[in-house]
Backbone and ligand atoms as CSV (ligand in chain L), in Angstrom:
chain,resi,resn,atom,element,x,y,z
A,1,UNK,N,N,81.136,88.839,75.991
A,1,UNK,CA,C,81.107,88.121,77.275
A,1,UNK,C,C,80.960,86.633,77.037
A,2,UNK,N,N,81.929,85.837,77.508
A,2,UNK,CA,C,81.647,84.440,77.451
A,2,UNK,C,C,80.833,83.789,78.713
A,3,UNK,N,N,79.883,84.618,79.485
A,3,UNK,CA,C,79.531,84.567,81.130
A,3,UNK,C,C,77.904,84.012,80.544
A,4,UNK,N,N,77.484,83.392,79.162
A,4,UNK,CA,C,76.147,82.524,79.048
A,4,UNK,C,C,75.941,82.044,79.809
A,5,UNK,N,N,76.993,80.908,79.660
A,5,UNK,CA,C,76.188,79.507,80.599
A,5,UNK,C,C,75.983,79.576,82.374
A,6,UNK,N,N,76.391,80.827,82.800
A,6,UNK,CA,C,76.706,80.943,83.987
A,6,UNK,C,C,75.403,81.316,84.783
A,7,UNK,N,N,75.132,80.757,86.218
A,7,UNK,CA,C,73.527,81.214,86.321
A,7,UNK,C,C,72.814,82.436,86.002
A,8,UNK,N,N,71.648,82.438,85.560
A,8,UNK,CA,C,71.369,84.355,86.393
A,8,UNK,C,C,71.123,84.756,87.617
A,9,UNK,N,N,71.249,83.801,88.382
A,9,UNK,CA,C,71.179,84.634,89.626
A,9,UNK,C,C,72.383,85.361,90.377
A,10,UNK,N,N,73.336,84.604,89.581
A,10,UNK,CA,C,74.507,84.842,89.888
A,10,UNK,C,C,75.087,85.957,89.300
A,11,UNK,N,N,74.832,85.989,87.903
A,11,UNK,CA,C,75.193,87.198,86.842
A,11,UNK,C,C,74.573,88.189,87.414
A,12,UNK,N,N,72.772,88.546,87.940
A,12,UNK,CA,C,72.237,89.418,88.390
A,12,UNK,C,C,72.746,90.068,89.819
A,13,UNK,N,N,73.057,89.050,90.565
A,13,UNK,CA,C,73.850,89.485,91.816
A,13,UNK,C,C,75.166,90.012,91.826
A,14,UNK,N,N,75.775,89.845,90.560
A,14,UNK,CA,C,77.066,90.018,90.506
A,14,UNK,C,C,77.300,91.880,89.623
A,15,UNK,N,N,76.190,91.696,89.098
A,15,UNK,CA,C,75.695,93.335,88.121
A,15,UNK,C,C,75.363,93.942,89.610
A,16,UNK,N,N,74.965,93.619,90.436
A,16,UNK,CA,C,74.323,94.421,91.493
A,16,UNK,C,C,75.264,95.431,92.482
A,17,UNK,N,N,76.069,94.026,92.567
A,17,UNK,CA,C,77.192,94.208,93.551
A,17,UNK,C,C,78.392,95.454,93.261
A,18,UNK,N,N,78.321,95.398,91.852
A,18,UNK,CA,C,79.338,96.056,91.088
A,18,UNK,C,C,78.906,96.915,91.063
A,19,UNK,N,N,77.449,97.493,90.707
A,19,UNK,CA,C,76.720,98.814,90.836
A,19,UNK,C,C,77.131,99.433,92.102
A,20,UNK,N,N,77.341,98.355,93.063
A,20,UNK,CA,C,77.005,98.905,94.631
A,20,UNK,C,C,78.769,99.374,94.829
A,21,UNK,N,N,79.570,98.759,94.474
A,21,UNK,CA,C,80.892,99.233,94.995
A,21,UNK,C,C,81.262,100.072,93.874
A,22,UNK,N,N,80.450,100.599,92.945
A,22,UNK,CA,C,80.220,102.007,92.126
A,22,UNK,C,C,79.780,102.921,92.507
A,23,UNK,N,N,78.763,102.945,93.557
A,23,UNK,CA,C,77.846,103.538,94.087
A,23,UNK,C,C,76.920,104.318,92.549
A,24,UNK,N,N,76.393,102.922,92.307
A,24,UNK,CA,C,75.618,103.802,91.164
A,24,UNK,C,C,73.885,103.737,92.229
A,25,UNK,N,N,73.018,104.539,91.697
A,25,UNK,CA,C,71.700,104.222,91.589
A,25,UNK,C,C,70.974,104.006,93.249
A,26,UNK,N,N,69.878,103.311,92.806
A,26,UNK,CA,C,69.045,102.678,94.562
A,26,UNK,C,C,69.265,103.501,95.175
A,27,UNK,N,N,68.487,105.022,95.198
A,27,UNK,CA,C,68.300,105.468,95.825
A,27,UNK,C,C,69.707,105.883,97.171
A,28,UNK,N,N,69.192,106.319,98.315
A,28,UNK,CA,C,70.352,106.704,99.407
A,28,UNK,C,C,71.524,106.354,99.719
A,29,UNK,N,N,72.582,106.506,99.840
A,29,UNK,CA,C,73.918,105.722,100.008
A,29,UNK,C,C,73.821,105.785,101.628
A,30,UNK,N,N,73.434,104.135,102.253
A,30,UNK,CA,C,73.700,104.153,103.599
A,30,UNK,C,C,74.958,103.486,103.918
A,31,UNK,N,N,75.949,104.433,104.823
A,31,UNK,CA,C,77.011,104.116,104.958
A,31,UNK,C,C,76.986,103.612,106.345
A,32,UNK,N,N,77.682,103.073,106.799
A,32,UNK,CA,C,77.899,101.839,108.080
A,32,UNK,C,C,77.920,102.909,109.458
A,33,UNK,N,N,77.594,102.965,110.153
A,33,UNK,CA,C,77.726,103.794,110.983
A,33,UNK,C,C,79.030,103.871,111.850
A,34,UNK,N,N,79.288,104.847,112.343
A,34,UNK,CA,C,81.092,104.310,113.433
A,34,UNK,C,C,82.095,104.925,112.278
A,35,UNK,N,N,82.349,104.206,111.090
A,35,UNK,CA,C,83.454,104.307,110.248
A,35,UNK,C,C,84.041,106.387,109.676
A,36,UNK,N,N,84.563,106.521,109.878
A,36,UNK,CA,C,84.958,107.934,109.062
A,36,UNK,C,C,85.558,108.014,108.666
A,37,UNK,N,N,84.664,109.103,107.671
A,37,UNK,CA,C,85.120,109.592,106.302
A,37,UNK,C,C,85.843,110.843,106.019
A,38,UNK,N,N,86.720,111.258,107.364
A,38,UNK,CA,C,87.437,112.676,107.443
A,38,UNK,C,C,88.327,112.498,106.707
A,39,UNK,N,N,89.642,111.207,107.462
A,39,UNK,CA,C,91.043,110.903,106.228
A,39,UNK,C,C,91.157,109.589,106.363
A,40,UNK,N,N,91.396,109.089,105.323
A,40,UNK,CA,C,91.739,108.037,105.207
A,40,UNK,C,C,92.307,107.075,106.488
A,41,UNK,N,N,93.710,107.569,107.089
A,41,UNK,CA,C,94.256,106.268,108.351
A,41,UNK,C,C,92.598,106.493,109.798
A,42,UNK,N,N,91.734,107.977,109.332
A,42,UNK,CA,C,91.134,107.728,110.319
A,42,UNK,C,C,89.816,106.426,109.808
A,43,UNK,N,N,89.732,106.151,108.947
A,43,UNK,CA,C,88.773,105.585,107.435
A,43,UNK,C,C,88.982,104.364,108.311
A,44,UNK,N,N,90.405,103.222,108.118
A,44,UNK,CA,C,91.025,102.365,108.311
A,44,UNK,C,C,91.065,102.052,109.605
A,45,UNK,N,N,91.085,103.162,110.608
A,45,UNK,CA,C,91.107,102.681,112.089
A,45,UNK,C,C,89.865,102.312,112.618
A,46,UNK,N,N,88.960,103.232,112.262
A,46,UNK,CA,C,87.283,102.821,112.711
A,46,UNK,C,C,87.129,101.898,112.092
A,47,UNK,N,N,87.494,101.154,110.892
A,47,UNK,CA,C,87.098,99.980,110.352
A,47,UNK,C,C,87.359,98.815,111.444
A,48,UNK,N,N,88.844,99.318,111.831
A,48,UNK,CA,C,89.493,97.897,112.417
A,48,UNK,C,C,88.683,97.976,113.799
A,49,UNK,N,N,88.463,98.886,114.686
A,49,UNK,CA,C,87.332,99.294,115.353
A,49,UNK,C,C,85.928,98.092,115.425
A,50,UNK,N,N,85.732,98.801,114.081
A,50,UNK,CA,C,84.281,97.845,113.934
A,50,UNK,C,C,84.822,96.285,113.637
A,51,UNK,N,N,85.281,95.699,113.348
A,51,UNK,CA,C,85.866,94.485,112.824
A,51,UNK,C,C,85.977,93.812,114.277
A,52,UNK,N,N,86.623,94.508,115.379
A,52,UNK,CA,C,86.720,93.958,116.850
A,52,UNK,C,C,85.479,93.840,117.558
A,53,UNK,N,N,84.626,94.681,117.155
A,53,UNK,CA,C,83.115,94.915,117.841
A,53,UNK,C,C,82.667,93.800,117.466
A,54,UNK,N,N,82.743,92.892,115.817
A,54,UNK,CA,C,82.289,92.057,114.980
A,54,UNK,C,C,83.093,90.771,115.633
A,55,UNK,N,N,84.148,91.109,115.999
A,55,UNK,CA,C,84.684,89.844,116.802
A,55,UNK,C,C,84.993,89.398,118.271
A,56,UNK,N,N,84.066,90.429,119.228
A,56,UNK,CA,C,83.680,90.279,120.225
A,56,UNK,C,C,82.289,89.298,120.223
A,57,UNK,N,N,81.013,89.760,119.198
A,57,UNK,CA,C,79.664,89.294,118.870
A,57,UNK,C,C,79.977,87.884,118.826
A,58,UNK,N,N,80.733,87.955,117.745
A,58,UNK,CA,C,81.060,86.475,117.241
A,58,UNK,C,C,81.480,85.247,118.558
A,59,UNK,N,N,82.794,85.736,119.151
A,59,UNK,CA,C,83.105,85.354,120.384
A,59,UNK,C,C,82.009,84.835,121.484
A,60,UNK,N,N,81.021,85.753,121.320
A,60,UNK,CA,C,80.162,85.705,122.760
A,60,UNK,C,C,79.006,84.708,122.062
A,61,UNK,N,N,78.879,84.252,120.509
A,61,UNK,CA,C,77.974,83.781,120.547
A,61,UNK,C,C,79.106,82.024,120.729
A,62,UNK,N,N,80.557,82.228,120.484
A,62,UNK,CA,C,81.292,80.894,120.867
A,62,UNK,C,C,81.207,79.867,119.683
A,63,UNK,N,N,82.129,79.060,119.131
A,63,UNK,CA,C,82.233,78.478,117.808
A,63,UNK,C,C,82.586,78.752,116.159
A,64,UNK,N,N,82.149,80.146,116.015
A,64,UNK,CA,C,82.351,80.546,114.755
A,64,UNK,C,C,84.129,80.644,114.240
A,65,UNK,N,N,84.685,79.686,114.568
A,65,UNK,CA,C,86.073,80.111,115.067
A,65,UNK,C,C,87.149,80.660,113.312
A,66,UNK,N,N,86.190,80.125,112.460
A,66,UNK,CA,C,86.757,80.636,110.821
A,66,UNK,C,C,86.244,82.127,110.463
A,67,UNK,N,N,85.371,82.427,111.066
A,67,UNK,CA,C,84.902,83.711,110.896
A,67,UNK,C,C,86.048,84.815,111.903
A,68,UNK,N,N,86.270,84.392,113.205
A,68,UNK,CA,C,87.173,85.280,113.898
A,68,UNK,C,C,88.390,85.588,113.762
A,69,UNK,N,N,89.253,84.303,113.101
A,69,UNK,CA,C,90.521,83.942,112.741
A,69,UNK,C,C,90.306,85.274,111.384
A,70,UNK,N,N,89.345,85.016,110.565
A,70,UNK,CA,C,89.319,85.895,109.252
A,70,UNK,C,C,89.189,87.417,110.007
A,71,UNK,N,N,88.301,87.627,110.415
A,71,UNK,CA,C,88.281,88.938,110.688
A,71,UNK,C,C,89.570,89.657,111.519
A,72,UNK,N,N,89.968,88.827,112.634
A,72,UNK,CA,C,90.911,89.180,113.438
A,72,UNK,C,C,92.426,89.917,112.103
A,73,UNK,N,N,92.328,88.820,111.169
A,73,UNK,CA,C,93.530,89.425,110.598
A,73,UNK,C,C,93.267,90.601,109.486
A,74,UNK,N,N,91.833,90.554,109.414
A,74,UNK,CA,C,91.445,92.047,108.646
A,74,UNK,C,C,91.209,93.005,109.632
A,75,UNK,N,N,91.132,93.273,110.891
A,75,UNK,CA,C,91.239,94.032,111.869
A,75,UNK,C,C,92.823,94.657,111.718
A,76,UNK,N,N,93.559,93.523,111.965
A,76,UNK,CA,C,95.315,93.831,112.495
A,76,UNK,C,C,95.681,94.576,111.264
A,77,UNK,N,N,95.503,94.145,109.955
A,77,UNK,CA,C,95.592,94.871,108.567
A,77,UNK,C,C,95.265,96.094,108.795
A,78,UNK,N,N,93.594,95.938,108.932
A,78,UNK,CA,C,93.337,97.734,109.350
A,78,UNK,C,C,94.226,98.417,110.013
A,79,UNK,N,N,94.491,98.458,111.039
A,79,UNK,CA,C,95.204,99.044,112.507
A,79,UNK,C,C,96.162,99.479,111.720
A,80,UNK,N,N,97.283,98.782,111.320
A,80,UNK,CA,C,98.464,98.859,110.184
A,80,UNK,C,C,98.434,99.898,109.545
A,81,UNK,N,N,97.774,99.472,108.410
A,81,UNK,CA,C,97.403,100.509,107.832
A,81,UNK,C,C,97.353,102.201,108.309
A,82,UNK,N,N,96.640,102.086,109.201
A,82,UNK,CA,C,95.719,103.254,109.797
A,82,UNK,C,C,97.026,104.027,110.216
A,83,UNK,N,N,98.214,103.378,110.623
A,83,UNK,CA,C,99.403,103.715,111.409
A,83,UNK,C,C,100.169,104.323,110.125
A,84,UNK,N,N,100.094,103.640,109.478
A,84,UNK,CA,C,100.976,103.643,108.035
A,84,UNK,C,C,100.559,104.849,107.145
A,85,UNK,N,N,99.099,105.367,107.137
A,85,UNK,CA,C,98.807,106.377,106.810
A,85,UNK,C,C,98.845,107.646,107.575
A,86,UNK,N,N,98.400,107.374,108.681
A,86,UNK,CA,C,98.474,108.585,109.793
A,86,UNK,C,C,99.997,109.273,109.631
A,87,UNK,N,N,100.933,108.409,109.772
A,87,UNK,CA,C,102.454,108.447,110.750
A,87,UNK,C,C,103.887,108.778,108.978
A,88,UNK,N,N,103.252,108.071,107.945
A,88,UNK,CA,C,104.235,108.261,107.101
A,88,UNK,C,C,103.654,108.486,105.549
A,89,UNK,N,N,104.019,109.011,104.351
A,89,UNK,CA,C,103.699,109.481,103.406
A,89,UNK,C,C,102.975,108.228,102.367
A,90,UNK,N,N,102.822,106.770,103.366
A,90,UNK,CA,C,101.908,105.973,102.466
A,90,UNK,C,C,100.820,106.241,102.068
A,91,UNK,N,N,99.623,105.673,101.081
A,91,UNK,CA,C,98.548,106.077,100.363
A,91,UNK,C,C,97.861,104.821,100.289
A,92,UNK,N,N,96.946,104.632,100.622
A,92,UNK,CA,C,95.702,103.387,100.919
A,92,UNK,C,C,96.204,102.743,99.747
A,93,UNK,N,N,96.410,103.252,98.356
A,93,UNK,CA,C,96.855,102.065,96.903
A,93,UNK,C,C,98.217,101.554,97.255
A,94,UNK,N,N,98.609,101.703,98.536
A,94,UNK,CA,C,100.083,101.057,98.461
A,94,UNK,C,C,99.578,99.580,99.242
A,95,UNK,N,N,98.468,99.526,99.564
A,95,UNK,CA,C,98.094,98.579,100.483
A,95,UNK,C,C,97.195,97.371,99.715
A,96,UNK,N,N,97.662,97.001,98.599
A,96,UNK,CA,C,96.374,95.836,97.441
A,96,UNK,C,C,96.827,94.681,97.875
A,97,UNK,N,N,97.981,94.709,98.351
A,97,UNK,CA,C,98.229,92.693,98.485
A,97,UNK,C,C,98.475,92.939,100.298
A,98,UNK,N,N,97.707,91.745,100.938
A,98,UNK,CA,C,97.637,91.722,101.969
A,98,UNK,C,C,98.578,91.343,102.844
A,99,UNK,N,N,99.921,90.926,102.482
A,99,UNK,CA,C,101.076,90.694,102.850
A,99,UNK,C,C,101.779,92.109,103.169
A,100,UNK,N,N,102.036,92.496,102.416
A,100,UNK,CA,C,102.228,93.978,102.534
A,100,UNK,C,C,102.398,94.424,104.022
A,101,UNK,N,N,101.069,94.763,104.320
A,101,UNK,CA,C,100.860,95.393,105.471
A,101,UNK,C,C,101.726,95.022,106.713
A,102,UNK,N,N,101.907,93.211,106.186
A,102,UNK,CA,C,102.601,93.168,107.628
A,102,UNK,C,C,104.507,93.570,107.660
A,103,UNK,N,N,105.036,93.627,106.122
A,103,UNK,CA,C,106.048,94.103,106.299
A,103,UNK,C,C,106.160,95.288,106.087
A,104,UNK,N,N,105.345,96.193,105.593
A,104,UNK,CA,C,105.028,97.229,106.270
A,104,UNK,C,C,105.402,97.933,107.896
A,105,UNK,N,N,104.601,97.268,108.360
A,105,UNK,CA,C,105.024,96.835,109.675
A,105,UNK,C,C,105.961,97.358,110.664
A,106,UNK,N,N,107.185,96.573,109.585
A,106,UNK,CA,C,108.652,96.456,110.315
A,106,UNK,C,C,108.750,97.941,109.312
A,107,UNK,N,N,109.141,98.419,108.394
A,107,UNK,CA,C,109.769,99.019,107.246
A,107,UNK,C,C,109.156,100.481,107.952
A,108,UNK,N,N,108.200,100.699,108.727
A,108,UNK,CA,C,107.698,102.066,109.512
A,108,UNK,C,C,108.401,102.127,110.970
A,109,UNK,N,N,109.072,101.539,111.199
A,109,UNK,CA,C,109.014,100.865,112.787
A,109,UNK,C,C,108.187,100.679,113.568
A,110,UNK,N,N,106.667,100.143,113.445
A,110,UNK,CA,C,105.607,99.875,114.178
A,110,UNK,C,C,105.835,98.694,115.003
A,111,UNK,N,N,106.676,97.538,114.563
A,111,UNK,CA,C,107.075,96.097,115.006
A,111,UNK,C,C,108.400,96.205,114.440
A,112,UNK,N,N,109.381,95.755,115.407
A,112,UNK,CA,C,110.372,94.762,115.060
A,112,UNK,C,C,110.350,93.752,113.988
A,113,UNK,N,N,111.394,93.587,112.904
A,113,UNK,CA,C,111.350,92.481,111.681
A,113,UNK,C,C,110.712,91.505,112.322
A,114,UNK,N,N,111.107,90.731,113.088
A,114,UNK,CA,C,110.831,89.679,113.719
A,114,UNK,C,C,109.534,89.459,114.245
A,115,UNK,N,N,108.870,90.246,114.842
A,115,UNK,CA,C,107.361,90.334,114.812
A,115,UNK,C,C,106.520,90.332,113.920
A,116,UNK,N,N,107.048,91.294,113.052
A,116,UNK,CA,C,106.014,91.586,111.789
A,116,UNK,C,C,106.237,90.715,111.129
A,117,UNK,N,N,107.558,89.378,110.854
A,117,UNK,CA,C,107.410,88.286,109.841
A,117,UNK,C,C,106.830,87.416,110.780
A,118,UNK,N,N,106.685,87.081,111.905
A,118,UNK,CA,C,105.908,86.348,112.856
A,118,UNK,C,C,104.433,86.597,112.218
A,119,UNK,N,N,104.191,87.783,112.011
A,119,UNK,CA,C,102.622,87.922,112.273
A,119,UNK,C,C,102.263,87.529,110.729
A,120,UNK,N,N,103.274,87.959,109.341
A,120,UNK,CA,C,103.265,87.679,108.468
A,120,UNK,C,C,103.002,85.910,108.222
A,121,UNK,N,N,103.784,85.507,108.758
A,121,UNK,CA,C,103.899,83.826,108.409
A,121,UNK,C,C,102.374,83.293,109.120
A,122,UNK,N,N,101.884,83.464,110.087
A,122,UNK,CA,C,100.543,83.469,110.375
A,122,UNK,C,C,99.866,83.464,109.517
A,123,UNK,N,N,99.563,84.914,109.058
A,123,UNK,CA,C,98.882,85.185,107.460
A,123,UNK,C,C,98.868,84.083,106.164
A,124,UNK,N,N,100.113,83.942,106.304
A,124,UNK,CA,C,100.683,83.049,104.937
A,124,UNK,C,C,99.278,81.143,105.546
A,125,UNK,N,N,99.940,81.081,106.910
A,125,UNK,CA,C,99.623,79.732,107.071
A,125,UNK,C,C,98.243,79.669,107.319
A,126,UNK,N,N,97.545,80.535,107.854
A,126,UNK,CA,C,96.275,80.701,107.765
A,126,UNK,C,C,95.472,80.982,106.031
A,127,UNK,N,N,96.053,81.303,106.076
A,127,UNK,CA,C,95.613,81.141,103.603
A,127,UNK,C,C,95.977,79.776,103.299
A,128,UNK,N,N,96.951,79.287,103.672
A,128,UNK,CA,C,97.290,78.275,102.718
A,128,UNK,C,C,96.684,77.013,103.580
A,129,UNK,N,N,96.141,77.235,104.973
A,129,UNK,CA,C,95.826,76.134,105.367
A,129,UNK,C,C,96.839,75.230,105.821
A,130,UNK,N,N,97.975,75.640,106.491
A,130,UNK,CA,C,99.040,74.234,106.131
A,130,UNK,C,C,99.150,73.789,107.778
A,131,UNK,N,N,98.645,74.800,108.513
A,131,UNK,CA,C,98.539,73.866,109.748
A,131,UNK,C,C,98.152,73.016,110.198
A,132,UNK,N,N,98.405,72.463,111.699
A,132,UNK,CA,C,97.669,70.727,111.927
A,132,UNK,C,C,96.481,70.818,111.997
A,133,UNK,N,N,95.761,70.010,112.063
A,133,UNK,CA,C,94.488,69.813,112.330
A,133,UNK,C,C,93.577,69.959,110.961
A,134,UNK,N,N,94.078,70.082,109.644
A,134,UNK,CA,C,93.537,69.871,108.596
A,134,UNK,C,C,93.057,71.123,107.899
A,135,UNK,N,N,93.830,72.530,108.817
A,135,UNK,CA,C,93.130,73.134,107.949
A,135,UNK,C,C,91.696,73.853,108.350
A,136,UNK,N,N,91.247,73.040,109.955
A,136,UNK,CA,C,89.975,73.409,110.390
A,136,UNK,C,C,90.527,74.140,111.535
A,137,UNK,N,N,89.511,75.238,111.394
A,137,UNK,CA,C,90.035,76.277,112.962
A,137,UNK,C,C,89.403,75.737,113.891
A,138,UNK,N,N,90.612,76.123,115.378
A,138,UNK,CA,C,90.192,75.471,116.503
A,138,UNK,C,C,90.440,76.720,117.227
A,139,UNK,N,N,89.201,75.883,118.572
A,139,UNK,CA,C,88.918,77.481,119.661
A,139,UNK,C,C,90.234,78.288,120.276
A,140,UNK,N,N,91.148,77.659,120.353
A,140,UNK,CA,C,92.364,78.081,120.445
A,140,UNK,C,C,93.080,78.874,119.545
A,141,UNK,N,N,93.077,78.880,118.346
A,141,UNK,CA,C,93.608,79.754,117.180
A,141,UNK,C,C,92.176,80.956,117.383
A,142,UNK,N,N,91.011,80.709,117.749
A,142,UNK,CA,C,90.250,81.869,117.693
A,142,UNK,C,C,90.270,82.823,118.800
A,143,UNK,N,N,91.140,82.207,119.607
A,143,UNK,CA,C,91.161,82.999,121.366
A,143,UNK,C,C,92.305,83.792,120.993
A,144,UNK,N,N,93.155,82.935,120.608
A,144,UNK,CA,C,94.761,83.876,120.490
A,144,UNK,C,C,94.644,84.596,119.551
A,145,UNK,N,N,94.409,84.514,118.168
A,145,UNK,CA,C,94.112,85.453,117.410
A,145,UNK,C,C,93.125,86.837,118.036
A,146,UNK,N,N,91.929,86.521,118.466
A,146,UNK,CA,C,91.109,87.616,119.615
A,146,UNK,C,C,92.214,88.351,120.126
A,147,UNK,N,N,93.082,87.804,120.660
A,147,UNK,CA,C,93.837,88.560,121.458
A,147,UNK,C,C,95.341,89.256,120.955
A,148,UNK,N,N,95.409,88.982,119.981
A,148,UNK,CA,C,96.681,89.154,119.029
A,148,UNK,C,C,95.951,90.184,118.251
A,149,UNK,N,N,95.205,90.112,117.851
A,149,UNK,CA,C,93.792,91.653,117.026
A,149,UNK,C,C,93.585,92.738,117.811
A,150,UNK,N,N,93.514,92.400,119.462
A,150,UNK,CA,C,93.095,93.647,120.266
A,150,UNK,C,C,94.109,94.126,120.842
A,151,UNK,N,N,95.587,93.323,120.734
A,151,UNK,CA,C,96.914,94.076,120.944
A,151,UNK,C,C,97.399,95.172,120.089
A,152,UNK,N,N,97.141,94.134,118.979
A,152,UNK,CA,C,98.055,95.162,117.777
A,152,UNK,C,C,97.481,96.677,117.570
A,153,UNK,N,N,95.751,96.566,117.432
A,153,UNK,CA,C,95.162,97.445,117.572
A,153,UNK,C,C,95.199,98.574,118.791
A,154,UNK,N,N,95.329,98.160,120.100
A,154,UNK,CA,C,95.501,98.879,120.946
A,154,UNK,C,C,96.527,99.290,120.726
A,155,UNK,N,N,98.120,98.987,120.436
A,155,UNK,CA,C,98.961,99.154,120.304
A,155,UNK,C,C,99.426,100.375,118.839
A,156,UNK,N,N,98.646,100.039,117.984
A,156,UNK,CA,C,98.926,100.873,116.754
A,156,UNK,C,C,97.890,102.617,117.187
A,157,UNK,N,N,96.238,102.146,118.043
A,157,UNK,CA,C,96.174,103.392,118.203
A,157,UNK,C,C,96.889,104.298,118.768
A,158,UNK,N,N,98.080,103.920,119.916
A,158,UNK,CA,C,98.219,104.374,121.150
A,158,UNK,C,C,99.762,104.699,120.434
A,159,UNK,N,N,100.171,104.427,119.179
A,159,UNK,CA,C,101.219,105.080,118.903
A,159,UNK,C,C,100.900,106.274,117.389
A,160,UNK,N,N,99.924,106.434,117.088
A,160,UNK,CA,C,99.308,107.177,116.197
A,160,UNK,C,C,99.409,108.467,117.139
A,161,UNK,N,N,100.414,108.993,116.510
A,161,UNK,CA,C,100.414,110.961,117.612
A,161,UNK,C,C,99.560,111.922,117.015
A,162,UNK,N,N,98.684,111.611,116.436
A,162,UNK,CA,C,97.821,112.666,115.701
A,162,UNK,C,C,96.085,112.488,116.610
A,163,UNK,N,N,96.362,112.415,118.263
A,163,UNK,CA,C,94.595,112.611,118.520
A,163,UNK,C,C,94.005,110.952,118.160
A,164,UNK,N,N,93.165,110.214,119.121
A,164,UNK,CA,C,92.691,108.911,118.918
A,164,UNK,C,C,91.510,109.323,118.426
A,165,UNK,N,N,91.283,108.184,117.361
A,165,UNK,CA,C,89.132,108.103,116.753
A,165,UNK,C,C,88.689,107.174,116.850
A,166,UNK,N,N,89.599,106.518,117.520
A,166,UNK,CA,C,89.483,104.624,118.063
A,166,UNK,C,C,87.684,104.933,119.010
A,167,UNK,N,N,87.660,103.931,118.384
A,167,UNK,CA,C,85.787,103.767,118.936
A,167,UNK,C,C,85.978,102.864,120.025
A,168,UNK,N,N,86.649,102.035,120.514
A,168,UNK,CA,C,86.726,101.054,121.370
A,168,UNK,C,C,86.910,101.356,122.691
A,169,UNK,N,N,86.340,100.718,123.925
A,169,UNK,CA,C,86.041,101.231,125.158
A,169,UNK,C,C,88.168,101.082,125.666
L,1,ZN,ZN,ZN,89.468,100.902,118.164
């Protein structure tokens, strides 16, 4: 290991973490409540589920607008997904690069090309930062995104023909 000079609190937190997404040790494995563990697209939908619950909170406390923008597009990912597993012979390891999902997308018929590279190029410009304003999120990218997260999602449960596990009112 060349990881000496590096803090220990950091090295110790970082041994911890790795234990934890091992599930080694410490006693009880408490798992998140809401999420299930029946099959997988149902795994992925309660996630995106909880991710909206997480970006309603956020919303109502008003400002956090880098936290909603982030979550909103790990929500829409979820949903995707969840569709992508439910509906066709994909497998959660087809899903490692986060681009994916959105041409995905189109390639299931969940969205039109044109949507799903819409929602894609979003993705892209939200990573790379290349929009106006420097790069800093504004309440406006956190409203529309809110609302671009609770479409897609409504939209991906409500075409999943296998029975809803959608937690959302
Ligand atoms: Zn839901």
């Amino acid at each position: 290991m060349s990881n000496g000079s590096d803090p220990a609190a950091v090295l110790t937190a970082l041994d911890r973490a790795q234990d934890a997404f091992e599930m080694v040790g410490r006693g009880r494995t408490a798992f998140e409540d809401g999420i299930s563990a029946d099959e997988d697209w149902k795994t992925q939908l309660t996630k995106a589920c909880r991710l909206l619950e997480v970006v309603d909170t956020l919303q109502s406390q008003d400002g956090y607008y880098t936290a909603v923008i982030e979550v909103c597009f790990g929500a829409i990912e979820r949903s995707i997904e969840a569709y992508a597993l439910a509906m066709t012979n994909d497998t959660l390891q087809d899903f490692r690069d986060h681009q994916f999902s959105y041409e995905r997308a189109h390639q299931i018929g969940l969205f039109e090309r044109e949507t799903a590279e819409a929602m894609k190029d979003l993705y892209s410009e939200n990573r790379t930062e290349s929009y106006y304003g420097g790069g800093r999120p504004t309440q406006e990218q956190a409203e529309a995104m809110t609302n671009l997260a609770n479409a897609v999602h409504q939209f991906a449960v409500n075409q999943i023909r296998k029975g809803s596990v959608c937690l959302c009112d």
